[in-house]
C-alpha positions as a Markdown table, in Angstrom:
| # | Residue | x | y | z |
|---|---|---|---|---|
| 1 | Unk | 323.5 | 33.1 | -30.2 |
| 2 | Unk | 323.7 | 35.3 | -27.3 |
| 3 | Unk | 322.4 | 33.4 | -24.0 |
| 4 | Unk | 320.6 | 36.6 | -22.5 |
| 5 | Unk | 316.9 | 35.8 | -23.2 |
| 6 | Unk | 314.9 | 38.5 | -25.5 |
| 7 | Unk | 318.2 | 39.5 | -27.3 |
| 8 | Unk | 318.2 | 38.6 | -31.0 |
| 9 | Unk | 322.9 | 38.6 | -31.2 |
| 10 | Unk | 322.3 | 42.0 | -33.1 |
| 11 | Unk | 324.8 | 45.1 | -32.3 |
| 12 | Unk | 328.2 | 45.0 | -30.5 |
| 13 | Unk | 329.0 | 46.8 | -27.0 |
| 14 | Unk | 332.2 | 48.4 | -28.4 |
| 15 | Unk | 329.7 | 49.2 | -31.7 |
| 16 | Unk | 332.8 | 48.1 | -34.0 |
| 17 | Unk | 330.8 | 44.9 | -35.2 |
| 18 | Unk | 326.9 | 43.7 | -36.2 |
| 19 | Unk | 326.5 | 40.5 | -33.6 |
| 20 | Unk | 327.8 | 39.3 | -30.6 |
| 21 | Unk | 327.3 | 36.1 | -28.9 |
| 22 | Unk | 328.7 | 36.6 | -25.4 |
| 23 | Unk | 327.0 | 38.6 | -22.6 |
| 24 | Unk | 330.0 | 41.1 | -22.1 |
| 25 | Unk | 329.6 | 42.0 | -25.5 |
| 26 | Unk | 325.6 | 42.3 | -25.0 |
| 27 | Unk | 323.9 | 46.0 | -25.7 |
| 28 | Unk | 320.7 | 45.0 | -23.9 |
| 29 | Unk | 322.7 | 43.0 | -20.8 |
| 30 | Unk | 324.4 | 46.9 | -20.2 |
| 31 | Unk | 321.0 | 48.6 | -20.6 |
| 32 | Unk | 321.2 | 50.1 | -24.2 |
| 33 | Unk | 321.2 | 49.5 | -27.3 |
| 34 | Unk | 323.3 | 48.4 | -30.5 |
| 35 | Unk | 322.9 | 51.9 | -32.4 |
| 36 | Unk | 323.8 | 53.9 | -28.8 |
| 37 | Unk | 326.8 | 51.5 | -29.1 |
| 38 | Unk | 327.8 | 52.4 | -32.9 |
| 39 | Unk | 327.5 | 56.7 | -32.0 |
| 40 | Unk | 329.2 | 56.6 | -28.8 |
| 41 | Unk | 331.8 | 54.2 | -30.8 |
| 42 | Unk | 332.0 | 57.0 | -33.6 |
| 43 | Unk | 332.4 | 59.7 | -31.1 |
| 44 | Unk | 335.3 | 58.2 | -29.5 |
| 45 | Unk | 336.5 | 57.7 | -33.0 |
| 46 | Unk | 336.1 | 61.3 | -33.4 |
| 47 | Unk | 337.7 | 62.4 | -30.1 |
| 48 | Unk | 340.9 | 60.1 | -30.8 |
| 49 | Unk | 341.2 | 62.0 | -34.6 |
| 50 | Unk | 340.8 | 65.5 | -32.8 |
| 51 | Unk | 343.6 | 64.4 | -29.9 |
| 52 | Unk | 345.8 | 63.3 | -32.8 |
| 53 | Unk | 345.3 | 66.5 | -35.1 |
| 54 | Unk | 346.4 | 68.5 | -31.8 |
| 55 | Unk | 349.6 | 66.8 | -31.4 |
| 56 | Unk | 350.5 | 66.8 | -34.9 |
| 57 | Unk | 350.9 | 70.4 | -34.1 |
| 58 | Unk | 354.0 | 70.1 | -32.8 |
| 59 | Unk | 355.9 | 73.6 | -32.4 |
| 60 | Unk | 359.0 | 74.3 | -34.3 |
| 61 | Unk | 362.1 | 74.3 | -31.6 |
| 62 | Unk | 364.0 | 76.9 | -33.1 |
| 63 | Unk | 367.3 | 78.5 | -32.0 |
| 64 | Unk | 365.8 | 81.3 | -30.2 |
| 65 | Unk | 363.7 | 78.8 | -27.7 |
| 66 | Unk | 366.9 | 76.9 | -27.3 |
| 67 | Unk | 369.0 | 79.6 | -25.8 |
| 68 | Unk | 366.1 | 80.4 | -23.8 |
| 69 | Unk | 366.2 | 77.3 | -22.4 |
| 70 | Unk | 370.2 | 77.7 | -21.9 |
| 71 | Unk | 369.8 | 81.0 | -20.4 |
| 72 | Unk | 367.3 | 79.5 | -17.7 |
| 73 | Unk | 369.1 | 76.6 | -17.2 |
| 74 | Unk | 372.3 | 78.7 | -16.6 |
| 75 | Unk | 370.3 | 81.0 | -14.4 |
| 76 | Unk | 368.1 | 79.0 | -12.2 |
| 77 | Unk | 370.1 | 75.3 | -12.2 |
| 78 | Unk | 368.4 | 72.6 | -10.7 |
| 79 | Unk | 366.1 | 74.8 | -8.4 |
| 80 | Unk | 363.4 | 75.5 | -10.6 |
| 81 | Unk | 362.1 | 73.2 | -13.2 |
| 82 | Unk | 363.2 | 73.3 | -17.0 |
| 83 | Unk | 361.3 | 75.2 | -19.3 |
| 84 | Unk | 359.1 | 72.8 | -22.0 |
| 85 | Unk | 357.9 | 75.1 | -24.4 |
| 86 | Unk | 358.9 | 74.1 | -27.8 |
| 87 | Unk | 359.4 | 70.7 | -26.4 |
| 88 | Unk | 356.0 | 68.7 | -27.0 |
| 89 | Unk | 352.2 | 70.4 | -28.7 |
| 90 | Unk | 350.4 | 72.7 | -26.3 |
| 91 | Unk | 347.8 | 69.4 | -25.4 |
| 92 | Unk | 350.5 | 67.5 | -24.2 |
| 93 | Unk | 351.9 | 70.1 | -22.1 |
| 94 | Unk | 348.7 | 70.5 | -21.2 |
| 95 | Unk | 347.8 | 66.9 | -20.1 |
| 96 | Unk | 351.8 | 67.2 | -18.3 |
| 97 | Unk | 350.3 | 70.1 | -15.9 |
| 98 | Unk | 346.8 | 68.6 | -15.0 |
| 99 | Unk | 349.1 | 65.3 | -13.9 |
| 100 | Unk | 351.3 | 67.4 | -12.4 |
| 101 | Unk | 348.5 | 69.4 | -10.2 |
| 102 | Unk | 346.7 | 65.7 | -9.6 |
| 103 | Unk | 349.9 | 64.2 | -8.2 |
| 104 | Unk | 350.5 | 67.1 | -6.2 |
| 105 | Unk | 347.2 | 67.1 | -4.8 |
| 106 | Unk | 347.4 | 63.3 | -4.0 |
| 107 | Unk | 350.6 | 63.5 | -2.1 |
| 108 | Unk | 349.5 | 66.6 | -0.2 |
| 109 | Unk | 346.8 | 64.1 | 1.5 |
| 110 | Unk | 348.8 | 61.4 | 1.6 |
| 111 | Unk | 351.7 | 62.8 | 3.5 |
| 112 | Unk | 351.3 | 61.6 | 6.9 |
| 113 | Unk | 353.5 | 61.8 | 10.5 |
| 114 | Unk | 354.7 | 58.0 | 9.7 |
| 115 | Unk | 356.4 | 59.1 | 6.6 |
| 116 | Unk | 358.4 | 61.9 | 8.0 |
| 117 | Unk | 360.5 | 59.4 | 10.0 |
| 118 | Unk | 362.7 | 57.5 | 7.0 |
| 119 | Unk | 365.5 | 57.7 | 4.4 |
| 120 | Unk | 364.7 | 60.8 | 2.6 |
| 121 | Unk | 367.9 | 61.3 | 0.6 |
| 122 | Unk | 370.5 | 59.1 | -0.5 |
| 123 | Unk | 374.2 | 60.5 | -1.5 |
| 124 | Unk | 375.7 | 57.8 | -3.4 |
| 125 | Unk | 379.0 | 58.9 | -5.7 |
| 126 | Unk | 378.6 | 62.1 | -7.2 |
| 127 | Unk | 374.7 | 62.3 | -7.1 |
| 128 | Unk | 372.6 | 63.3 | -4.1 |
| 129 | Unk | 368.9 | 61.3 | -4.9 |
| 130 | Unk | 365.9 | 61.3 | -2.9 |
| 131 | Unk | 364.2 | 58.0 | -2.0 |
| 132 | Unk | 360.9 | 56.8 | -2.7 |
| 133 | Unk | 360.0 | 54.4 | 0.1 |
| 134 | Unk | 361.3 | 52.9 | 3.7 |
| 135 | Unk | 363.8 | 50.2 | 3.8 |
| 136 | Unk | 364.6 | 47.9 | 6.9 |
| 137 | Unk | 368.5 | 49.4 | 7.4 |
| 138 | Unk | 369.3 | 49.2 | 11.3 |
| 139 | Unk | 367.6 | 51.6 | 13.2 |
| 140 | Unk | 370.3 | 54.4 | 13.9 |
| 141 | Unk | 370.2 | 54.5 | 10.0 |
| 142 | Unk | 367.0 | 53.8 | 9.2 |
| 143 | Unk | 365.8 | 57.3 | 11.1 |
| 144 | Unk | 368.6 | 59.6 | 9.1 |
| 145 | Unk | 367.1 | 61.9 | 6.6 |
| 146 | Unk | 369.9 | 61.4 | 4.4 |
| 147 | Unk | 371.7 | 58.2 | 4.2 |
| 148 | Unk | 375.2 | 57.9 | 2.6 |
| 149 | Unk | 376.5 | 55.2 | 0.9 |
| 150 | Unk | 380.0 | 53.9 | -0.8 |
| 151 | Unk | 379.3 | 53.6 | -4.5 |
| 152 | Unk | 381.9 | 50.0 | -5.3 |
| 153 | Unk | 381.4 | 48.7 | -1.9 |
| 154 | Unk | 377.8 | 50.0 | -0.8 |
| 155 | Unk | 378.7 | 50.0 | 2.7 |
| 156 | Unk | 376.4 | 53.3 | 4.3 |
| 157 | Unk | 377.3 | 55.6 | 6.7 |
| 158 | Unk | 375.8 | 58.1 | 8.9 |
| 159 | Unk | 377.8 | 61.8 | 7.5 |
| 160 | Unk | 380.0 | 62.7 | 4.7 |
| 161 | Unk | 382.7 | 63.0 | 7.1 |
| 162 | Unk | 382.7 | 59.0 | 7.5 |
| 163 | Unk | 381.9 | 58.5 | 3.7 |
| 164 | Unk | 384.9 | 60.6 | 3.1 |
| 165 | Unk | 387.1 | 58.6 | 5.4 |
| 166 | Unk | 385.9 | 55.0 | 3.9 |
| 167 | Unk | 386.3 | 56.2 | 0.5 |
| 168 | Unk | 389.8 | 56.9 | 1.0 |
| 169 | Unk | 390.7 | 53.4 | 2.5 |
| 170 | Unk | 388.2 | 51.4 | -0.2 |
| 171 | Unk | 390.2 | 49.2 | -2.4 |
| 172 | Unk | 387.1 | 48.0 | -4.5 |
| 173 | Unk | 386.1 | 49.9 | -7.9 |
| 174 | Unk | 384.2 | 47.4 | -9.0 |
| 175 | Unk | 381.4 | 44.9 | -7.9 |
| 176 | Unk | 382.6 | 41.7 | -6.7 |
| 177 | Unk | 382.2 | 38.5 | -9.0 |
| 178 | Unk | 383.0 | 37.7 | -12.5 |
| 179 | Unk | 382.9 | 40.4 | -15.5 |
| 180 | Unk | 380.7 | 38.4 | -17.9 |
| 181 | Unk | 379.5 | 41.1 | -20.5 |
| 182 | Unk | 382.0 | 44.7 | -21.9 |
| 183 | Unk | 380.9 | 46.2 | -24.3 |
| 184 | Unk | 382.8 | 50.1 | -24.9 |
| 185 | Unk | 382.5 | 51.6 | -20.9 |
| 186 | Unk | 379.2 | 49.3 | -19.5 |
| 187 | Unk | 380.1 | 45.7 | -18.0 |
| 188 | Unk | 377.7 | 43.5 | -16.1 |
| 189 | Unk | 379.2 | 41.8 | -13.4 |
| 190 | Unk | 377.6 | 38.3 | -11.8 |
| 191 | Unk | 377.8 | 38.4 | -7.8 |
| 192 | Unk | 376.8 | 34.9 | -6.1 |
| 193 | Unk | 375.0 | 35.7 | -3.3 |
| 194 | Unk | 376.6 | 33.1 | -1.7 |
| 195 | Unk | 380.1 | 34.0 | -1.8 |
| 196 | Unk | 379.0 | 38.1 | -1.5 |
| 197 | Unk | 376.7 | 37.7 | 0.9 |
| 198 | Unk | 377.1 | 41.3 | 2.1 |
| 199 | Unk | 377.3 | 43.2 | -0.5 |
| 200 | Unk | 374.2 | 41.5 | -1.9 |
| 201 | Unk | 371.8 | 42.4 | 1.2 |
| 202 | Unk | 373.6 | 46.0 | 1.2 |
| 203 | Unk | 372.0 | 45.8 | -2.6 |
| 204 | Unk | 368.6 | 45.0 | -1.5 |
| 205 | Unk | 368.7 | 47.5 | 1.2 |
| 206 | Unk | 369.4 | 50.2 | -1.6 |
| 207 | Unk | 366.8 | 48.7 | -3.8 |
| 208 | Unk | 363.8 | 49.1 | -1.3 |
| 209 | Unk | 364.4 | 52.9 | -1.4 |
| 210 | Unk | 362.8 | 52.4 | -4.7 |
| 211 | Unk | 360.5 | 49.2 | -5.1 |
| 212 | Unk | 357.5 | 49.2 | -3.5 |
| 213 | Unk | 356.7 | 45.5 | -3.4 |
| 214 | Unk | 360.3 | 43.9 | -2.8 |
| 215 | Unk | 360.4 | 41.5 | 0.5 |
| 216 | Unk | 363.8 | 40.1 | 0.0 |
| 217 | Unk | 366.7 | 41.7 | 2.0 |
| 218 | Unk | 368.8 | 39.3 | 3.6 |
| 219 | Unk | 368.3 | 35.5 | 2.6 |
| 220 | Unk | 370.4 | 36.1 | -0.6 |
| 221 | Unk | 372.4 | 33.2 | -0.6 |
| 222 | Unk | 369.5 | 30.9 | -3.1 |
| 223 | Unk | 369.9 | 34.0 | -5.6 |
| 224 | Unk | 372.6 | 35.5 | -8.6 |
| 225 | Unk | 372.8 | 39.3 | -9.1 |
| 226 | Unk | 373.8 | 40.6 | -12.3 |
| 227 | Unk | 375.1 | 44.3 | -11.5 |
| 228 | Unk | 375.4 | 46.9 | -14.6 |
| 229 | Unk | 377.8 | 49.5 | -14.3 |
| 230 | Unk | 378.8 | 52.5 | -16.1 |
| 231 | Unk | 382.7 | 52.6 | -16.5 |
| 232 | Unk | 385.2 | 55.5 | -16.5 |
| 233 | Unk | 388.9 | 56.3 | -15.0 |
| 234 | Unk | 387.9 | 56.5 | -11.1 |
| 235 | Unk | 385.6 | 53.3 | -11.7 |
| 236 | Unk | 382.8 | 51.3 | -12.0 |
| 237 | Unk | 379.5 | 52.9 | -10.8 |
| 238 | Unk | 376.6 | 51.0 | -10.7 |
| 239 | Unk | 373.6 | 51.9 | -13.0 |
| 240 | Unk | 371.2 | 49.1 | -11.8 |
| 241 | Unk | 371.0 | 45.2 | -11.3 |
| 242 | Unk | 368.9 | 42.2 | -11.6 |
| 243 | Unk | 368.7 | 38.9 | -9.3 |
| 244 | Unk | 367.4 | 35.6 | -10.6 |
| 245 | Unk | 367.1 | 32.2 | -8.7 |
| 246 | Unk | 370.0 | 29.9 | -9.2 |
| 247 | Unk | 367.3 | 26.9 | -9.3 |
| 248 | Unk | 364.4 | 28.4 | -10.3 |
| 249 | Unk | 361.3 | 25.8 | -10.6 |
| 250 | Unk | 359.1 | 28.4 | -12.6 |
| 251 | Unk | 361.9 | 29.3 | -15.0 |
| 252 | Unk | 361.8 | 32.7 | -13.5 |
| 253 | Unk | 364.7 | 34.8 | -15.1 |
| 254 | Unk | 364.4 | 38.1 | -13.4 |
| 255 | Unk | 363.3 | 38.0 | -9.4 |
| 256 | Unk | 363.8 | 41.7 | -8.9 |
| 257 | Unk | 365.4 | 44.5 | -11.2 |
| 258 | Unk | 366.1 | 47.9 | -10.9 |
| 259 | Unk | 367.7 | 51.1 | -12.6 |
| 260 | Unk | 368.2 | 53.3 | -10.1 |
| 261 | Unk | 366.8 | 56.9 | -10.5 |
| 262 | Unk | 369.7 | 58.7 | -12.1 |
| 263 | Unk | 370.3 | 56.6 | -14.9 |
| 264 | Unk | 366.5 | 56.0 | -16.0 |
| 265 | Unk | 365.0 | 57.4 | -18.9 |
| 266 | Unk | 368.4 | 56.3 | -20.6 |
| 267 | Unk | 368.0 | 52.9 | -22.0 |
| 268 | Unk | 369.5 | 51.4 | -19.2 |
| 269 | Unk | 366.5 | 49.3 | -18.1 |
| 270 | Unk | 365.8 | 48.0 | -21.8 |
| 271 | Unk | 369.1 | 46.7 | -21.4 |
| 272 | Unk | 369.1 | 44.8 | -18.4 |
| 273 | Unk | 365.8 | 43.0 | -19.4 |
| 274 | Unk | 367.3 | 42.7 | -22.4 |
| 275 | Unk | 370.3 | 40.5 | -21.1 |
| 276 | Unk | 368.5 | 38.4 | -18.9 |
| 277 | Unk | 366.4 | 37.5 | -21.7 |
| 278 | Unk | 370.0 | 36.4 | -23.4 |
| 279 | Unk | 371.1 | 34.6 | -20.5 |
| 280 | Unk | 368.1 | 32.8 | -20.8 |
| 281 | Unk | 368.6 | 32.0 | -24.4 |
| 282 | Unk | 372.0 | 30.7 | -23.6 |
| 283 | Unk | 370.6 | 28.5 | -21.1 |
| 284 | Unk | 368.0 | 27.6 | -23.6 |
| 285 | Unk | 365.7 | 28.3 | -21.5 |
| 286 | Unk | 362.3 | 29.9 | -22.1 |
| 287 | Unk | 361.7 | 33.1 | -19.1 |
| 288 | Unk | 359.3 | 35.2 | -17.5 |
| 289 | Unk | 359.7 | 38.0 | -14.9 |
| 290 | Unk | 358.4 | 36.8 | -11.3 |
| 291 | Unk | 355.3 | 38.7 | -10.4 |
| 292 | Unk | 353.8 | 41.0 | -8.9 |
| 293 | Unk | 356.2 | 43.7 | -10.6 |
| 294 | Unk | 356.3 | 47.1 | -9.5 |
| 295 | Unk | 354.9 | 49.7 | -11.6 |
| 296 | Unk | 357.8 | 51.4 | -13.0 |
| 297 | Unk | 359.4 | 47.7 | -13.9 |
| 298 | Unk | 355.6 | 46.2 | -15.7 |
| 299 | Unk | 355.5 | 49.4 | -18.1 |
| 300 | Unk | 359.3 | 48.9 | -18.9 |
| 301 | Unk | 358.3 | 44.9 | -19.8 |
| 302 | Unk | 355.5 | 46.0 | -21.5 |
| 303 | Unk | 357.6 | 48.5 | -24.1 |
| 304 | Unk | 360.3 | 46.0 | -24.3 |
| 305 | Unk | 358.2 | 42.8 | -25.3 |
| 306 | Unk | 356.1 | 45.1 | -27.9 |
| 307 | Unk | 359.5 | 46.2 | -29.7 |
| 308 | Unk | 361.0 | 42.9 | -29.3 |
| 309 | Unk | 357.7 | 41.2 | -30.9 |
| 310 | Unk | 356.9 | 44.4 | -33.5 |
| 311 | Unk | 360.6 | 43.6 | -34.8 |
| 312 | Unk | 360.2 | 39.9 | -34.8 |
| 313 | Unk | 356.7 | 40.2 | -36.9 |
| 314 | Unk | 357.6 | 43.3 | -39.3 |
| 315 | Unk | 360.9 | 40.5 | -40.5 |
| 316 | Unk | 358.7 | 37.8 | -41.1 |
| 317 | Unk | 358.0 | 37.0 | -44.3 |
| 318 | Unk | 356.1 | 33.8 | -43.8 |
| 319 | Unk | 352.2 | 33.2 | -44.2 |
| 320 | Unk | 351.7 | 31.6 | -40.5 |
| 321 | Unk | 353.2 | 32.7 | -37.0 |
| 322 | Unk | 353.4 | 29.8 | -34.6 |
| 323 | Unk | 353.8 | 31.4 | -30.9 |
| 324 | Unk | 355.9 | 28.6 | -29.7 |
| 325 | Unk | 358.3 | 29.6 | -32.3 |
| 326 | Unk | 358.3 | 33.1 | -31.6 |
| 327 | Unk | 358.8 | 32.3 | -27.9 |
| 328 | Unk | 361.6 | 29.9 | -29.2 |
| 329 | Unk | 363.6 | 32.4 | -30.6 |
| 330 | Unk | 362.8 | 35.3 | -28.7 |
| 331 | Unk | 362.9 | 33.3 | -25.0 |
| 332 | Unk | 359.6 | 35.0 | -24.5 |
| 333 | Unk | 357.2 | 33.2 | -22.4 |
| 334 | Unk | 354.3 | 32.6 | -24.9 |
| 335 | Unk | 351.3 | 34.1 | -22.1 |
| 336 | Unk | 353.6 | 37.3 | -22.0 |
| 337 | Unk | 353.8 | 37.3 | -25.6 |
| 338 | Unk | 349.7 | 36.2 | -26.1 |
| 339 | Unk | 349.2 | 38.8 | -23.5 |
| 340 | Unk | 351.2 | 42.1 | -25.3 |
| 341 | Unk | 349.8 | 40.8 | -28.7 |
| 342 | Unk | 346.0 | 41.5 | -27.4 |
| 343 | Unk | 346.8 | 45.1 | -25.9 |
| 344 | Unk | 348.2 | 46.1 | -29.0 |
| 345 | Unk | 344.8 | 44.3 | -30.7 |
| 346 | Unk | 346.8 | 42.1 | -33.0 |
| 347 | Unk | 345.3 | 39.1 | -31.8 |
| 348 | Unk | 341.5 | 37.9 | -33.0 |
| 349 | Unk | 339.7 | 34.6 | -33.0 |
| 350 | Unk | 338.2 | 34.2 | -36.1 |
| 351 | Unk | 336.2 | 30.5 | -37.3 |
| 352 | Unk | 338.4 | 28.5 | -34.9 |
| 353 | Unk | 342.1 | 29.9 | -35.0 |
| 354 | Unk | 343.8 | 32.9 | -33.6 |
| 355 | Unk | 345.3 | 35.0 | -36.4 |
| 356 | Unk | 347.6 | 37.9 | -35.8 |
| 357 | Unk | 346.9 | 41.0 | -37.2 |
| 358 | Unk | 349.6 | 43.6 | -39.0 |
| 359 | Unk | 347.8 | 46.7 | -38.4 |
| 360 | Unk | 349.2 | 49.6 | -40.5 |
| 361 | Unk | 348.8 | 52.3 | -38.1 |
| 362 | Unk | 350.8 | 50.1 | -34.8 |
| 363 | Unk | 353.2 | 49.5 | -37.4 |
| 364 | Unk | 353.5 | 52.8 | -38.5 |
| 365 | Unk | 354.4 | 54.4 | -35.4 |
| 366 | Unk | 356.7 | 51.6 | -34.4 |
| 367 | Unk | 359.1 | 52.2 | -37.1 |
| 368 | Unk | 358.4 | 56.2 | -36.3 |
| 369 | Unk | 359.7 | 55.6 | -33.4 |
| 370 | Unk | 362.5 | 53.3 | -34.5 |
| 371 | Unk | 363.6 | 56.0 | -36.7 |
| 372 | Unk | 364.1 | 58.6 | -33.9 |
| 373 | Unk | 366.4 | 56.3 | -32.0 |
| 374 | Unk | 369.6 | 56.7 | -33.7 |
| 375 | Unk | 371.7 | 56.2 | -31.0 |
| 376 | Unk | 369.7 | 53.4 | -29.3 |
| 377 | Unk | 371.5 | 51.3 | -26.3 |
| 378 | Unk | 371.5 | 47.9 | -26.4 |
| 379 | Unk | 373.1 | 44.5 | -26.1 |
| 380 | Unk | 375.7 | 42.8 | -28.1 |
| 381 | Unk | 375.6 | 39.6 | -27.9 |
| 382 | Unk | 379.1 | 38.6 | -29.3 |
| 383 | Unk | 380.1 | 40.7 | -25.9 |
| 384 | Unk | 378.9 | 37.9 | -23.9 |
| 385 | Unk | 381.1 | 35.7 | -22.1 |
| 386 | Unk | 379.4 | 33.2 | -19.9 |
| 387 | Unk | 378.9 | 29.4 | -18.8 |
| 388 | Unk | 375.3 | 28.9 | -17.3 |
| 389 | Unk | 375.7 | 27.3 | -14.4 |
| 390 | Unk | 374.7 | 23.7 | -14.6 |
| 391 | Unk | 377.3 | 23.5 | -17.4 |
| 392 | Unk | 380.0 | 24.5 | -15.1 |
| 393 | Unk | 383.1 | 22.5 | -13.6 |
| 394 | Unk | 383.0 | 22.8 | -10.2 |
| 395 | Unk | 386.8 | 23.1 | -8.8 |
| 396 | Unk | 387.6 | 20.5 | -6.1 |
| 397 | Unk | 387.1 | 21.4 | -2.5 |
């Protein structure tokens, strides 16, 4: 029964069921009342079948919006912003602008005289990108507008007069440390923080341009960075890294990851969670990302463990799904696995045992989606080729 006195467990909050016995689930605790509950629980119904009719109305990209498209592209390059018609249904381009107009509006007021003295842009190889936050370089760098930066090496430099020099004297074309993963032209290289002990805080430095909540620039030496990178002829250029502890006590396997700006969107940061997840596998070891994450890096998790577990589930053919096994197979950390379960409302507790739920319609648009991706990036795991490091001979000294 519910423990608010007067209230006879009728009704639901959400209006979805006939009783509740909790008072966050209580119509009369909120101040109304169980059949308020059940319309304003059919109107939303209503409201999410009129938003879905509207983007099923998706226009037809024919060849005539295409080579408009071209012809702006050709015309206007990156100055002005590509054309979308044709691209996604008039309510999503409509949602797009509103965001757009709120954002602007938002950074209009936030925009302040602090801000105006930091890294603004950052030329690193063939792409000029601009930064999203401060980072603690030395102060003759750290008040440039535009920082420049050595792409094998990341050494950074005041002009392009100095990059241009340093680039033609740079032996390195790849990240120091041990190829441990090829697969056709992407390698990940491990750099002990201890033995590159530059290079990894030059790393860090890049990577506060674009994590908000990353503290650690300089004590590298407790930590192992795994460092993606896109190859070709003139090569190896980095695409985006991840460190982990070398003795972590928490079985952390990620400390901090990031793809940087020009490469996401891509796949790339899939695939470095991804292969942390295998490393931890071959350590037989069960991992978790260290927290807090940054915004960018929780809603990449949070796609990646639903695929990962919507694959695992949709294969099973069993009656009952133990989470420790999942987590056993998947080196999931059951609470992250518990936790993307119960967003996607798989997970209910009914007469004294969780049961996981195989709803149609998540389903349904899981393998939707899974049949757009025909060229999806991923890992090969036959590519590997690693020792985890407890299991390693250490050569004499």
């Amino acid at each position: 029964r519910c423990p608010l006195p007067g209230c006879d467990s009728k009704g639901h909050l959400s209006g979805r069921h006939e009783s509740h016995r909790t008072l966050t689930s209580c119509p009369l605790y909120h101040n109304t009342t169980a059949d308020e509950c059940k319309v304003q629980n059919e109107e939303q119904k209503s409201r999410l079948d009129k938003v879905r009719s509207l983007r099923r109305k998706q226009p037809e990209l024919t060849e005539e919006i295409k080579e408009t498209h071209r012809n702006h592209k050709q015309k206007h390059g990156a100055s002005r912003e590509p054309l979308m018609n044709g691209l996604a249904s008039e309510y999503d381009l409509e949602l797009f602008r509103e965001a757009q107009a709120k954002a602007s509006e938002r950074l209009h007021y936030q925009k302040s005289d602090l801000q105006e003295y930091r890294i603004k842009k950052l030329e690193i190889g063939r792409w000029e990108v601009e930064t999203w936050y401060s980072s603690p370089y030395p102060d003759e760098y750290a008040r440039l507008s535009k920082l420049y930066l050595c792409e094998f090496c990341l050494k950074y430099m005041r002009t392009s007069t100095i990059l241009r020099r340093h680039m033609a004297k740079c032996v390195w074309r790849h990240p120091p440390g041990d190829e441990i993963y090829r697969k056709n032209n992407i390698s990940v290289f491990e750099v002990d923080g201890k033995k590159n002990k530059v290079y990894c805080q030059n790393l860090c430095l890049l990577a506060k341009l674009f994590l908000d909540h990353k503290t650690l620039y300089f004590d590298v030496e407790p930590f192992l960075f795994y460092v993606m990178t896109e190859n070709e002829s003139s090569g190896c250029h980095i695409v985006g890294y991840f460190s982990k502890e070398k003795n972590s006590f928490l079985n952390y396997n990620v400390s901090c990851i990031l793809t940087l700006p020009q490469y996401m969107r891509q796949g790339f940061g899939k695939m470095l969670i991804d292969f942390s997840y295998l490393l931890s596998q071959s350590e037989q070891k069960i991992g978790s990302p260290e927290r807090p994450l940054s915004d960018l890096g929780l809603i990449t998790y949070r796609s990646y463990w639903k695929d990962v577990l919507l694959g695992y589930i949709h294969k099973y053919t069993g009656n009952e799904l133990c989470i420790k096994d999942v987590s056993q197979e998947t080196a999931i950390n059951a609470n992250d696995i518990v936790s993307t379960l119960q967003a996607l409302g798989m997970l209910k507790y009914w007469k004294g045992k969780h049961l996981v739920l195989r709803r149609k319609e998540v389903f349904d648009d899981y393998l939707e989606r899974k049949a757009k991706k025909t060229t999806e990036r991923g890992i090969d795991q036959s590519c590997l080729k690693w020792t985890p490091p407890g299991k390693r001979i250490q050569s004499p000294s």
